[in-house]
N, C-alpha and C positions, 0 to 999 in steps of 0.2 A: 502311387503305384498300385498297379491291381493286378493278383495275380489270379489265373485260371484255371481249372483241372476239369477236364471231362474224363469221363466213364462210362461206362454202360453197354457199347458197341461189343459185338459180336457178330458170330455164325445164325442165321436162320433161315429158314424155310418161307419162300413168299407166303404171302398170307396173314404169317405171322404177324409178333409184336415185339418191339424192342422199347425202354425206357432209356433216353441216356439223359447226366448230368451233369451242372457246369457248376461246380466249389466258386467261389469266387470268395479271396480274403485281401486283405489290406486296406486300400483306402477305398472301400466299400462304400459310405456314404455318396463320393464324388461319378456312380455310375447313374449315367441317365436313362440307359438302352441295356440290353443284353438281348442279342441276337446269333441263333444257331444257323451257319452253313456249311455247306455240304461241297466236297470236293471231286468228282469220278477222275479216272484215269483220263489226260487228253483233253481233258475240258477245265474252262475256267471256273473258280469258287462263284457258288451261285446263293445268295441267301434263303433261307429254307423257312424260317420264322422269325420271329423278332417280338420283345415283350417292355412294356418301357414303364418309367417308374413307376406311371402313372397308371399304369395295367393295361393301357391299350396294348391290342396285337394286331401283328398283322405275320399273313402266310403268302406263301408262293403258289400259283396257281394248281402247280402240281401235285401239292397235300394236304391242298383244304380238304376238309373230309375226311383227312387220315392223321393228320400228325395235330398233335395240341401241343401250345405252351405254356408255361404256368410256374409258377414260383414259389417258396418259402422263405420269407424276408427273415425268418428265426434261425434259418441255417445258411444263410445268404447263397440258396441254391437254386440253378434256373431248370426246368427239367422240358424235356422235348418226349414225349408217349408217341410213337410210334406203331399203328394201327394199319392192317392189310399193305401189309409192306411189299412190295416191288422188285424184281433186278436191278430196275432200273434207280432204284434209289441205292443200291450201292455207292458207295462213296466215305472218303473218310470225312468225317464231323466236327468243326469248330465249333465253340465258342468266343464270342467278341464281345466284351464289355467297351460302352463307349460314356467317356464323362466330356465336359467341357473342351479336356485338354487334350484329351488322346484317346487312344485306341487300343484296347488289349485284346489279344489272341493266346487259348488253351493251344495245347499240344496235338489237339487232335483225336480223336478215337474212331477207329475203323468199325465200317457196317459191312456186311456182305450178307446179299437175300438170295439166297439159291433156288432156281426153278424147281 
């Protein structure tokens, strides 16, 4: 089992920057992926970035150029740097840990970018 916790999400101003991060404890070893997606009201969960053990990444069209991902395997935390942020990226924010067997999903953490 793997459990998840994001943070970071808040109120800000387009333009802006937000930092959010994904805890990941337990059976930490067995993640192969950790990947952050992004939810708007009315629409389907879309993946936002993604980081794999092995450090490749890969991003959604939408915030190449704005969002980075990136990791601290000393604190088994994934983090997503959000850069010239949007309305349109409002949305609440998972994290997903994926190992062999299964799938985990954080709780979630709300963005909102105000014009």
């Amino acid at each position: 089992q793997v459990q998840l916790v994001e943070s970071g999400g808040g109120l800000v101003q387009a333009g802006g920057s937000l930092r959010l991060s994904c805890a990941a404890s337990g059976s930490t070893f067995s993640i192969n992926a950790i990947g952050w997606y992004r939810q708007a009201p009315g629409k389907q969960r879309e993946l936002v970035a993604r980081i794999s053990s092995g450090g490749s990444v890969n991003y959604a069209d939408s915030v190449k150029g704005r969002f980075t991902i990136s990791r601290d395997n000393a604190k088994n935390t994934v983090y997503l740097q959000m850069n010239s942020l949007k309305p349109q990226d409002t949305a609440v924010y998972y994290c997903k840990a994926v190992s062999v067997a299964a799938g985990y999903w954080g709780q979630g953490t709300q963005v909102n970018v105000s014009s």
